[in-house]
C-alpha positions in Angstrom: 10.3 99.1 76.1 13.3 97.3 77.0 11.6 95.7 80.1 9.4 94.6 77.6 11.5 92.9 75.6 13.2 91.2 78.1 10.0 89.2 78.9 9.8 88.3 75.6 8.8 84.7 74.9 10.6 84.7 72.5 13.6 86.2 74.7 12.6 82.5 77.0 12.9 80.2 74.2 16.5 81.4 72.8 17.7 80.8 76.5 16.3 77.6 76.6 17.8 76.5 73.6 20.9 78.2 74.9 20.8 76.3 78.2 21.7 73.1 76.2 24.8 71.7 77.4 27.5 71.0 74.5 28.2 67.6 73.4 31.7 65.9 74.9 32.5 63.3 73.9 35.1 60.7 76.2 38.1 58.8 75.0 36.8 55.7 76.3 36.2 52.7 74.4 32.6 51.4 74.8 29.6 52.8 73.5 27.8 54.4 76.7 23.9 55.9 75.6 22.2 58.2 78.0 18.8 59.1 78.0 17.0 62.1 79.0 16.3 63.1 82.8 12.5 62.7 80.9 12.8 59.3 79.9 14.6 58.1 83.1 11.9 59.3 85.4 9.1 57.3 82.6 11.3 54.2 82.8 10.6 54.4 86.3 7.2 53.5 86.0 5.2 50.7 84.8 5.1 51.0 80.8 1.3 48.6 81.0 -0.1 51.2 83.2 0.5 53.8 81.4 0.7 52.9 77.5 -2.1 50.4 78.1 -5.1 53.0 76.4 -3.0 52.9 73.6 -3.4 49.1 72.7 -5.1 49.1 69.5 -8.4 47.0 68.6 -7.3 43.0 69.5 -10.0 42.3 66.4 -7.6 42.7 63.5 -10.9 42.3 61.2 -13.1 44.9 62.9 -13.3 48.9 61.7 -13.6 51.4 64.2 -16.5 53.0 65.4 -15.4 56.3 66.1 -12.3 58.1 65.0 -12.1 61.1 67.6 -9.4 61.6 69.6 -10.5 61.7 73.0 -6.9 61.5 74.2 -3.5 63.0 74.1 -0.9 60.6 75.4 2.7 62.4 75.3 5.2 59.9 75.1 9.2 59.6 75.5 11.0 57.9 72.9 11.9 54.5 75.0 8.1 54.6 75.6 7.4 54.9 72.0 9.9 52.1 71.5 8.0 49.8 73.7 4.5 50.9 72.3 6.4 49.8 68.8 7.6 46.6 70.1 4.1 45.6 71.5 1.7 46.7 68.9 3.9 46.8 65.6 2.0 44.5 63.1 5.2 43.8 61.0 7.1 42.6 64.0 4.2 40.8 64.8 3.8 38.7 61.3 7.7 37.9 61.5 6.9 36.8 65.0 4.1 34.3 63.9 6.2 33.3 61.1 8.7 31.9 64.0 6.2 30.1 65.5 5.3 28.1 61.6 9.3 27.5 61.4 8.9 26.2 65.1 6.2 23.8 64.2 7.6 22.7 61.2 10.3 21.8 63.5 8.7 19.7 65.2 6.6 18.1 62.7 10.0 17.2 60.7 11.4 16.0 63.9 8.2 13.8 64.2 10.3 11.2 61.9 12.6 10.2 64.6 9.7 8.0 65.5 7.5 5.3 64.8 4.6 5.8 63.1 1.7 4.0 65.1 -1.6 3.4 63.7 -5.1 1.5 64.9 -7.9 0.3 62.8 -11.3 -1.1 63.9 -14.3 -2.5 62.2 -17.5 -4.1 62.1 -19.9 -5.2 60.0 -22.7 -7.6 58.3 -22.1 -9.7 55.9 -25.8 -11.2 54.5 -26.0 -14.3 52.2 -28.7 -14.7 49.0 -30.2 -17.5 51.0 -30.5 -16.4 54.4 -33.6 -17.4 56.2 -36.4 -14.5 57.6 -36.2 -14.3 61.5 -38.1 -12.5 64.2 -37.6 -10.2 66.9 -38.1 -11.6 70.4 -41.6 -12.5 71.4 -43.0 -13.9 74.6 -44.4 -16.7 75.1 -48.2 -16.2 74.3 -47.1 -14.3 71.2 -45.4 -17.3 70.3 -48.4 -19.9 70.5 -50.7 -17.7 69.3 -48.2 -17.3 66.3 -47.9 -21.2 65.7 -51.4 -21.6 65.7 -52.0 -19.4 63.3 -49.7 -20.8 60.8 -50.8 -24.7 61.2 -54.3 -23.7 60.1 -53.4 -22.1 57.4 -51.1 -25.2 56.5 -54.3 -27.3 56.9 -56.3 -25.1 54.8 -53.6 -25.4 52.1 -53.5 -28.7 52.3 -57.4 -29.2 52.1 -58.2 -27.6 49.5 -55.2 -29.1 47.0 -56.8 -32.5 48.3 -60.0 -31.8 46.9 -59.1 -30.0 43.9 -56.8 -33.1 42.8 -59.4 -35.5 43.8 -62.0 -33.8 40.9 -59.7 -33.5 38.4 -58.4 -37.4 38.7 -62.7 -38.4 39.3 -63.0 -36.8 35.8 -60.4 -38.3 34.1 -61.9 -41.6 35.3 -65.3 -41.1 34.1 -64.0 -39.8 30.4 -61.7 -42.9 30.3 -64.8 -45.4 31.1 -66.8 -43.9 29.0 -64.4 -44.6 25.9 -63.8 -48.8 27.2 -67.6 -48.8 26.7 -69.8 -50.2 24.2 -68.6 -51.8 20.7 -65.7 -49.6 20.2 -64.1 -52.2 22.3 -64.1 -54.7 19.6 -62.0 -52.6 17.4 -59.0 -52.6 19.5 -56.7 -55.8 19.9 -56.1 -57.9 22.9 -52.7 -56.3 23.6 -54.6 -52.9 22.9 -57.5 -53.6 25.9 -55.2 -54.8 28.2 -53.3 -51.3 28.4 -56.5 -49.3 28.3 -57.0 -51.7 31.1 -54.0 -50.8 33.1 -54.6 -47.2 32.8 -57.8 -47.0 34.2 -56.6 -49.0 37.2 -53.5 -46.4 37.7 -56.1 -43.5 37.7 -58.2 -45.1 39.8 -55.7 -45.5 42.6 -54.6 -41.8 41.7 -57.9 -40.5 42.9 -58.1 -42.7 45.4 -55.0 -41.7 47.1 -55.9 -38.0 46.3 -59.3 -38.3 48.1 -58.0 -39.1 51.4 -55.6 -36.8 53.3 -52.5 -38.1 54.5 -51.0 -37.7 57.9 -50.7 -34.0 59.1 -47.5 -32.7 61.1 -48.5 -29.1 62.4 -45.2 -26.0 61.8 -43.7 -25.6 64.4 -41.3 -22.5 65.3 -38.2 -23.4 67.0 -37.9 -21.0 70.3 -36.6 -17.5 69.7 -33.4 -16.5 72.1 -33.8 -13.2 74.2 -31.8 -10.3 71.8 -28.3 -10.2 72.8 -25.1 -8.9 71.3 -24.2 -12.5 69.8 -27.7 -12.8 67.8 -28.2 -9.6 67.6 -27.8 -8.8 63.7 -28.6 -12.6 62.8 -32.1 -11.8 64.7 -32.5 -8.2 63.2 -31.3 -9.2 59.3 -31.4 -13.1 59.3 -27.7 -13.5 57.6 -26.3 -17.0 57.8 -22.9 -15.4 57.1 -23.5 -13.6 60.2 -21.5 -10.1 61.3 -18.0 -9.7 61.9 -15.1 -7.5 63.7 -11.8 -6.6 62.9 -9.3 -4.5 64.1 -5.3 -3.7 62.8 -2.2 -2.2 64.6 0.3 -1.3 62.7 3.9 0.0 63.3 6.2 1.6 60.6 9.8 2.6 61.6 12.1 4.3 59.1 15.6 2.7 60.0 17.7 4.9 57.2 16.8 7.0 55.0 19.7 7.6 53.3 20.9 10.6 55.2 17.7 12.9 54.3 15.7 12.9 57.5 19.0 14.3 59.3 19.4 16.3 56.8 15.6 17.7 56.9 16.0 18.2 60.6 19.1 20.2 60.0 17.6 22.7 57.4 14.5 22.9 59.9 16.8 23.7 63.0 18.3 26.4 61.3 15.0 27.9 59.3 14.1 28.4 62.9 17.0 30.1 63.7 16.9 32.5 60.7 13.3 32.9 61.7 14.7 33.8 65.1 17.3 36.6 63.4 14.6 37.9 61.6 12.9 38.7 64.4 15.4 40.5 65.7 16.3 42.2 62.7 12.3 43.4 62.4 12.7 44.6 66.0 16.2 46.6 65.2 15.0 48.3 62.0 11.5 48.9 63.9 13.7 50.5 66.5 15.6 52.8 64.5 12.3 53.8 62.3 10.3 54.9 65.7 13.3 57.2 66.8 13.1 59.2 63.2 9.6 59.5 63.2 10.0 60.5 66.9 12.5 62.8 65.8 10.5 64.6 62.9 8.0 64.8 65.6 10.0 66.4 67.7 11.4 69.1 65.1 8.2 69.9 63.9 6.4 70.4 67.7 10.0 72.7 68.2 9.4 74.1 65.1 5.7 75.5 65.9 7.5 77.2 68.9 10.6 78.8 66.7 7.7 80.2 64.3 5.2 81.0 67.4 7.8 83.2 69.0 9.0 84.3 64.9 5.2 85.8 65.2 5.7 87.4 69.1 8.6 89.3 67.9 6.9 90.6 64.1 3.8 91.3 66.2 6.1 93.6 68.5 8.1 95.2 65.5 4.8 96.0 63.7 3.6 97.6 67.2 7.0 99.7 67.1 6.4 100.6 63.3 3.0 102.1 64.0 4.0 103.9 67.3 6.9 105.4 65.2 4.6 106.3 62.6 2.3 108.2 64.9 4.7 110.2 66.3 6.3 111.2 63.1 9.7 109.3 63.2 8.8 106.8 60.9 6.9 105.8 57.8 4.1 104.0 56.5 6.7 101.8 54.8 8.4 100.5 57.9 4.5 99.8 58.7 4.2 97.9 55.1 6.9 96.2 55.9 6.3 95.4 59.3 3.2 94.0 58.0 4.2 91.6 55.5 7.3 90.0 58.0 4.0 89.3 60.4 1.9 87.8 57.7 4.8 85.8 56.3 5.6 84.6 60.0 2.3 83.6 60.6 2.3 81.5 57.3 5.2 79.8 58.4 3.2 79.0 61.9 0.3 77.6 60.0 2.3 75.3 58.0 4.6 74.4 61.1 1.4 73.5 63.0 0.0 70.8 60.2 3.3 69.4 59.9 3.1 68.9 63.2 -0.2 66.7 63.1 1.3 65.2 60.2 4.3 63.8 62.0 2.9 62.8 65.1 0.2 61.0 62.7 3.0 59.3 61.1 4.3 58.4 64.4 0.7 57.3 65.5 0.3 54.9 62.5 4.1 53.1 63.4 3.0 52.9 66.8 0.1 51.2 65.4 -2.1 52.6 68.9 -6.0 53.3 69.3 -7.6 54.7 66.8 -8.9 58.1 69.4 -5.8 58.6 70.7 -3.3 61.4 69.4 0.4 61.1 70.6 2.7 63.7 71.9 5.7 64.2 72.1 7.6 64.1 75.9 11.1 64.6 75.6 13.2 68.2 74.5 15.5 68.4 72.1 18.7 67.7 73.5 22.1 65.4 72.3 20.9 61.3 72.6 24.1 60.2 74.1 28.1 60.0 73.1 29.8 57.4 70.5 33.2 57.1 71.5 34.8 54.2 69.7 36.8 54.8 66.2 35.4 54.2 62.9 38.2 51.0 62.4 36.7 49.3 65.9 32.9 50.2 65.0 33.5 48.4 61.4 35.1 45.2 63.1 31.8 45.9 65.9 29.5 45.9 63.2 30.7 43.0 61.4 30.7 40.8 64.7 27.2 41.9 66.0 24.8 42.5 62.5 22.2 39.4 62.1 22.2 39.8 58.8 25.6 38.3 57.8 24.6 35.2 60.0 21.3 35.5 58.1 22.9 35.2 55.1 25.1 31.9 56.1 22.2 30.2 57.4 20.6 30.9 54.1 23.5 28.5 52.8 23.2 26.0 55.2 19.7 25.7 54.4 20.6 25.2 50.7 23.3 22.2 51.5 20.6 21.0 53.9 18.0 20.6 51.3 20.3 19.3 48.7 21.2 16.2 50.9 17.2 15.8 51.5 16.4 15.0 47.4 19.5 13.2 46.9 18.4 11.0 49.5 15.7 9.8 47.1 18.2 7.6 45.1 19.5 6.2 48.0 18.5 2.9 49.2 15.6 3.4 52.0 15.6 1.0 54.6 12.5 0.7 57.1 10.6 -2.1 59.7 7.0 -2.9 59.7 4.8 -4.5 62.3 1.4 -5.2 62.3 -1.3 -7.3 64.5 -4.9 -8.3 63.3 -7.9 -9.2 65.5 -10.6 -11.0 63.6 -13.9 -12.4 65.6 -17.3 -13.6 63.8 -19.7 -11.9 66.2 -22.8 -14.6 65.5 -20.0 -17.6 66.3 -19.6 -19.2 69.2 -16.0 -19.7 68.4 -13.1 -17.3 70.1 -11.5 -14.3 68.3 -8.6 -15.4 65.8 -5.3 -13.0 66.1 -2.7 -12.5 63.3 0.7 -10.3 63.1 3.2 -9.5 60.4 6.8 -8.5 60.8 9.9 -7.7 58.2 11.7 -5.5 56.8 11.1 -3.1 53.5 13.7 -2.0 51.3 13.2 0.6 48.4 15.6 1.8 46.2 15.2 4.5 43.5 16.0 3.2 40.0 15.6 6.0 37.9 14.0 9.5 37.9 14.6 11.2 35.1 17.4 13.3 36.5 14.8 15.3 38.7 16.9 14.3 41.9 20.3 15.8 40.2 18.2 18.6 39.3 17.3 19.7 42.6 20.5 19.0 44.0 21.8 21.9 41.5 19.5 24.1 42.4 20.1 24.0 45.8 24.0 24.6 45.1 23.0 27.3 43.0 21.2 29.0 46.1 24.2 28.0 48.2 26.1 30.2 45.8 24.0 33.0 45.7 23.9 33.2 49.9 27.5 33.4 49.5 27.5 36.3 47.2 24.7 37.8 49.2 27.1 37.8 52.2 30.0 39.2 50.7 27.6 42.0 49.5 26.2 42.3 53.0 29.7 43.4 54.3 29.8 46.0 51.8 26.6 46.9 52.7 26.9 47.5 56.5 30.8 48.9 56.4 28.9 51.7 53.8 25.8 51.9 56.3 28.6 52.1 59.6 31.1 54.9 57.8 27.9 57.1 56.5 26.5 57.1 59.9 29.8 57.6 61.8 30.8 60.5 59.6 27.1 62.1 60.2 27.6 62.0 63.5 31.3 63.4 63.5 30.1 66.4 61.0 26.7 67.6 63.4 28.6 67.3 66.3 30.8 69.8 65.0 26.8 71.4 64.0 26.1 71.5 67.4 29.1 73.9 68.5 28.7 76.2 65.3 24.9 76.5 65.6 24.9 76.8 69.3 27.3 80.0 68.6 25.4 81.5 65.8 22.3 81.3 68.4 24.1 83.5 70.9 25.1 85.9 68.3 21.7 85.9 66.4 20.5 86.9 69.7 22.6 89.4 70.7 22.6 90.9 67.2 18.7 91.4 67.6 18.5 93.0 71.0 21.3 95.8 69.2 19.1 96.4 66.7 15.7 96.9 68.0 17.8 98.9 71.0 19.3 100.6 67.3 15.5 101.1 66.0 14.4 102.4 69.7 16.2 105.2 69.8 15.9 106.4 66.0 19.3 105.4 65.0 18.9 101.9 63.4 16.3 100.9 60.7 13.6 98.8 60.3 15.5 96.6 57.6 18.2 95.6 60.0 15.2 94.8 62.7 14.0 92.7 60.1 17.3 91.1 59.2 18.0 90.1 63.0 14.7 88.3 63.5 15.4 86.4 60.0 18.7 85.3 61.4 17.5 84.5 64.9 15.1 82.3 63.5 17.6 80.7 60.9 20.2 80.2 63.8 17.6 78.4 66.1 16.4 76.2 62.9 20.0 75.3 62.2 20.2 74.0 65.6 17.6 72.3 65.7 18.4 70.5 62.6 22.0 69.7 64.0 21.1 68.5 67.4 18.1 65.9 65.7 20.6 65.0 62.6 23.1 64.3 65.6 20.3 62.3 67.0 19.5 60.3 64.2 22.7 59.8 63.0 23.7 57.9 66.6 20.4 56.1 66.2 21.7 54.9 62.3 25.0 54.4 64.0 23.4 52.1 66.3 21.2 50.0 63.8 24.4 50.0 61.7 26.0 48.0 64.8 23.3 46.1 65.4 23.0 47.5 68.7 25.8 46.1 70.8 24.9 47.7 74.2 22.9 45.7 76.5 20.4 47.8 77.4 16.9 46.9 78.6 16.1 46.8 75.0 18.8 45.1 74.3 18.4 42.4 76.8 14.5 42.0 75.5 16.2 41.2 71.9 
């Protein structure tokens, strides 16, 4: 029996977790992190060959088409950390956002220049009274056209002949008829003589009517061969004929009454918040993938305390029952026996999907493919060693955390803008050039050029008080970035002193905890020894398996709240070492 136990997995685990080595921590000054032998050797090794399977989907608009995992990638925590860094979709917003502040840079640096702009046109301009014209024709196509048209002149012409000849022959007749016979009498002298002079101008009326005057035949005058020059006169037969134009122009602000500096400024150091914010994203992304690591970690360590918890009910409920067959125990030590297994093997089942839950958890920070399930590489063992004072890690703190230079930027950015809208009732000074090509296309004479130079002045008169406004809300903001910073010192001396004192109190933890294993351990190899040879009970069996496992929890729990409390330490600093991370930042 006791060979037995002393193969125990359960017997294995405990001297893992004894093997630990204790935390010592140096007198030096500077902050020196270690990692485990685990992640040095993965360090070693290409993180894109490895981590690549875990990229997720590049097609941020695209749903999966499959969610089983078809792999289990085990990962250290400085692999995590760079998984993080690649994939994290947060970190990856604030990064685009620098790239806006970058442009925006540029686009407000864009007033340090001229503004340069070109203009070109063409078009026809057609009169009321233009005359019809023809496409090119050759030349048969061209007689055969004039032919044409000086018959149908003489036809024209012909038949208004004739027709004026019969009306003017008719009035003659009618007016001879009336000068004849005894109404003649009636009439006086003066009377006859007009009559008279009437029918003489009709009569050379008709005369003239009856015969046709000298013809001249229509001609056309030649038609040119199409060319650009005639080219819309021929196609639309404008006599104002088509025209080009074209316009350079050159605008140069010469003072702006100091808000284009000014606007440059506030740009400058937007980017350079956007730049810190970065960082910050990274830091804080940092220190969130080492707890969820960490939970990870406890719960996978956890499934083992409550899978050997199991091993060593299983092997008292075996004792029981032997006992009980030979007569040396009872069916309660059995009962009992019983319900420690069953409330063991509970504890396993809930260990196990806290398990999946946390690396889950883990998964979704990483933000990895959607079929692959990470696990967790590294043992539980002490991060590394802090060995500065609390006074020197305050002053650290202060000297390394983004967020206090955040937060005077933030002012800056407000004084900035407050100069840019009380430019707008200063006097705004600026030059102009400009150069204008005109040319009548169906001319023959050359292009005319014309050009404008000066100088503009505007000034602001009045506003309504919406520049003064402005410039008080800006000052307000000013105002409020400096209470923001004087807040942030609070802030991060709370966040440096909480995490410092965490670390001091598991460190002590580690010592007790480690020591309460040993003795756990030892206490339940006396009493199954005890309950082996009929002088112990099963109650203090019982007992010793409920402290073991308590003892191993509690170390657990004070070697990872060690962990995470350097890791808060080191977000609270703002991570001051330059690591490879570090230098990345």
């Amino acid at each position: 029996m006791m060979n037995a136990l002393a193969l125990n997995p359960k017997t294995m685990l405990m001297a893992g977790l004894l093997a630990i080595a204790p935390v010592t921590l140096s007198s030096s000054v500077q902050a020196t992190p270690t990692t485990t032998p685990v992640a040095q050797a993965s360090s070693q090794t290409p993180a894109l060959d490895v981590l690549t399977p875990l990229n997720p989907n590049p097609d941020r608009l695209a749903l999966p088409e499959t969610v089983k995992i078809d792999l289990n990638q085990p990962l250290t925590l400085e692999q995590a950390i760079e998984v993080a860094i690649r994939n994290n979709i947060g970190l990856q917003i604030s990064e685009l956002q620098l790239q806006q502040a970058r442009a925006q840079l540029r686009q407000v640096q864009a007033q340090l220049y001229p503004t340069l702009a070109f203009q070109a046109s063409i078009g026809q301009n057609t009169s009321p009274g233009g005359q019809p014209a023809y496409l090119p024709l050759n030349f048969q196509q061209q007689l055969s056209l004039q032919q044409q048209q000086q018959q149908q002149a003489q036809q024209q012409l012909l038949t208004q002949q004739l027709a004026a000849s019969r009306i003017l022959n008719t009035q003659v007749q009618r007016l001879q008829q009336r000068f004849q016979g005894p109404q003649l009498t009636a009439f006086s002298d003066q009377q006859n003589l007009e009559l008279q002079q009437q029918l003489q101008q009709l009569q050379n009326s008709a005369s003239q009517a009856a015969t046709p005057s000298n013809f001249t035949p229509i001609t056309l005058a030649p038609v040119n061969q199409l060319n650009f020059t005639n080219f819309f006169t021929n196609l639309f037969g404008a006599t104002s004929g088509a025209t080009s134009n074209a316009v350079l122009v050159m605008n140069y602000t010469l003072f702006a009454g100091g808000g284009r500096s000014a606007a440059i400024a506030a740009a400058r150091n937007q980017v350079r918040f956007s730049e810190l914010e970065v960082q910050r994203q990274r830091q804080q992304l940092i220190l969130e993938v080492t707890n969820d690591y960490y939970l990870a970690q406890q719960a996978k360590v956890q499934v083992q305390i409550a899978e050997a918890a199991v091993t060593n009910a299983q092997v008292t409920l075996r004792d029981a029952k032997a006992f009980e067959q030979a007569g040396i125990g009872t069916l309660l030590d059995v009962l009992t026996a019983e319900v420690n297994l069953a409330n063991a093997q509970q504890n396993l089942s809930q260990a196990r999907h806290l398990e999946i839950t946390t690396r889950r958890q883990l998964a979704q920070r990483l933000n990895v493919n959607q079929t692959v399930d990470v696990a967790i590489a590294d043992r539980v063992e002490p991060a590394g060693e802090w060995s500065l004072s609390l006074e020197d890690s305050i002053l650290l703190a202060y000297q390394n955390r983004v967020e206090l230079e955040q937060r005077l930027l933030q002012r800056t950015i407000a004084l900035n803008n407050r100069q840019v809208v009380l430019a707008a009732t200063r006097p705004q000074l600026s030059l102009f050039a400009s150069g204008n090509l005109l040319d009548k296309i169906t001319d023959d004479l050359a292009p005319r050029f014309g050009y404008g130079v000066g100088l503009q002045m505007q000034l602001a008169l009045f506003d309504g008080g919406n520049a003064r406004a402005s410039a008080a809300r800006q000052e307000a903001l000013a105002a409020t970035a400096e209470e923001q910073y004087a807040n942030q010192k609070n802030i991060i001396r709370l966040e440096v002193e909480t995490a410092y004192t965490n670390l001091r109190a598991n460190e002590k933890n580690i010592a007790t905890a480690r020591t309460a294993v040993t003795q756990a351990t030892e206490g339940l190899r006396l009493a199954r020894l005890r309950f082996q040879a009929g002088v112990g009970t099963q109650q203090e069996v019982t007992n010793a398996e409920t402290n073991l496992t308590q003892a191993q929890g509690n170390l657990l729990a004070a070697i990872l709240n060690y962990n995470r409390s350097l890791a808060a330490l080191k977000r609270a600093m703002g991570y001051p070492e330059q690591t490879r991370l570090g230098a990345r930042q």
